[in-house]
N, C-alpha and C positions, 0 to 999 in steps of 0.2 A: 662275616668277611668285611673288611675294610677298604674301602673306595682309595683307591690312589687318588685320583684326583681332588675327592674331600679333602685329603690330607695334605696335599697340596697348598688348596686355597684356606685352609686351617694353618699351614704356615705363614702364609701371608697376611691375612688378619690380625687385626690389634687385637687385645685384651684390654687396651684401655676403652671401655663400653660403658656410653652415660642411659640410666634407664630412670622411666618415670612409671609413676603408679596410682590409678586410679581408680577407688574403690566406687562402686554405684551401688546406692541403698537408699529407701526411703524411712531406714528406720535406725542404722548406724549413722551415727554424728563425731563420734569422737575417739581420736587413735586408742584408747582404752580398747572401746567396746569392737573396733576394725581388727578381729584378730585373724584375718587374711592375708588382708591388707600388710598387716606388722610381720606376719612369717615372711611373706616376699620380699619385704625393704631389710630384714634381719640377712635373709640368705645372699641377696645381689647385692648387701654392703660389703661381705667378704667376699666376692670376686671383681664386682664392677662399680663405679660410681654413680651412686641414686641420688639424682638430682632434685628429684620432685615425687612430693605423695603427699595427694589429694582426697578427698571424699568429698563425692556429690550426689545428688539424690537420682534417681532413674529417670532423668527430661533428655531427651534427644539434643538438645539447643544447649544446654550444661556440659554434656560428653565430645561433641565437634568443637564449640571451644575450647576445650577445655586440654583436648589435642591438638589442636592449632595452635593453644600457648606452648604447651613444651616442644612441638615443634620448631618453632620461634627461636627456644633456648637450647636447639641442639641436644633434643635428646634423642638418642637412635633407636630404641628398644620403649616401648611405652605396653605396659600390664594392664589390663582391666580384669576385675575381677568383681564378679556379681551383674544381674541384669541377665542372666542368659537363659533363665528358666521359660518358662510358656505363661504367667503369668499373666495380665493385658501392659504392667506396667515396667517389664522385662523387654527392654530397648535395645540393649546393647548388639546384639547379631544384626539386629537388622540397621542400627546405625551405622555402625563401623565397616558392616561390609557393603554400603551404601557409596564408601566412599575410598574403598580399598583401589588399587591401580592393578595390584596382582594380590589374586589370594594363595595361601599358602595350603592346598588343600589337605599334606597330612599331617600337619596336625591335628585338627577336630578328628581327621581318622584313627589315628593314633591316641589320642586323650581318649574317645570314648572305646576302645577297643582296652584299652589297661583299665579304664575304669568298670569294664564287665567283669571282668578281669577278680576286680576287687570287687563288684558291687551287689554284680549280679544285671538284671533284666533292668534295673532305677537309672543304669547310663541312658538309655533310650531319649531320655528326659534331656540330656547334654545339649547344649549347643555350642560346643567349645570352637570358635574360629580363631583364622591366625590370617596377617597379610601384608602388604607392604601400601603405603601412603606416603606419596611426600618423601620416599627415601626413607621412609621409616618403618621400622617392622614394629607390629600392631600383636599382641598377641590378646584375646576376649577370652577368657574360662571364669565359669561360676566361681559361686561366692563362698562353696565350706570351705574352711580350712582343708580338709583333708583333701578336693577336687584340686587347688590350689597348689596343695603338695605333689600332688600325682601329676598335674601339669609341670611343674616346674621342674621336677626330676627330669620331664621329655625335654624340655627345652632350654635349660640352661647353660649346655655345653655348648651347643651350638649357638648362641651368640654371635662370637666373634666370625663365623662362617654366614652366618645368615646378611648381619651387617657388610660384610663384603662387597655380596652381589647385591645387595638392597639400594648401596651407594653407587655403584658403577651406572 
């Protein structure tokens, strides 16, 4: 069943949507080998404009910068992908939502409920967040390729409705 009111603020929303993308890994260096990284800057060039995509290694002090620049350059929508396992050197949850203004809680509800989905009992493992900084919507999901696809399927429509209320 469909929200009046989503559809609403779905019409009033742009589709012109700048997104950044930044892969965290201590062991990917190079768009080659980023192949996450590359399915999400392939899929947001056909609807939105991606400004920036980056790879950095899993340092806390790397990933706040490194969102403070695109911030900087207006970008609305900023992807992290990778860092969210349980690892010791898997930062990214607890960076990003260190500094979240509002989180968005379902998503991670939503990411790990489609990934049981798919996976079985291994989503447990997820730490998929999402949230707003800055006016900006932050979206965190692991690093397969395929977590990455199953994220973006949930949230790439919603863009232009998320951005909305993210800027008001």
């Amino acid at each position: 069943m469909r929200s009046e009111t989503t559809e609403k603020h779905k019409k009033l929303s742009s589709n012109d949507i700048t997104c950044g993308i930044i892969t965290l890994s201590d062991t990917i260096t190079t768009n080659e080998d980023d192949l996450s990284g590359q399915y999400l800057a392939n899929e947001l060039s056909k609807r939105y404009q991606l400004k920036s995509k980056i790879i950095i290694p899993d340092e806390k002090k790397a990933l706040i910068e490194s969102i403070e620049k695109m911030i900087e350059n207006n970008i609305e929508v900023i992807l992290t992908t990778g860092g969210t396992g349980l690892d010791s050197r898997d930062i990214t949850v607890e960076t990003v939502e260190s500094i979240f203004d509002k989180k968005i809680e379902g998503f991670g509800e939503i990411f790990r409920h489609q990934s049981f989905l798919e996976i079985g009992s291994g989503a447990l493992i997820s730490r998929a967040t999402a949230g707003v900084y800055k006016k900006t919507v932050i979206f965190s999901m692991p690093g397969s390729p395929n977590a990455v696809k199953t994220a973006l399927n949930i949230i790439i429509d919603e863009f232009p409705h998320l951005v909305f209320h993210a800027q008001k």
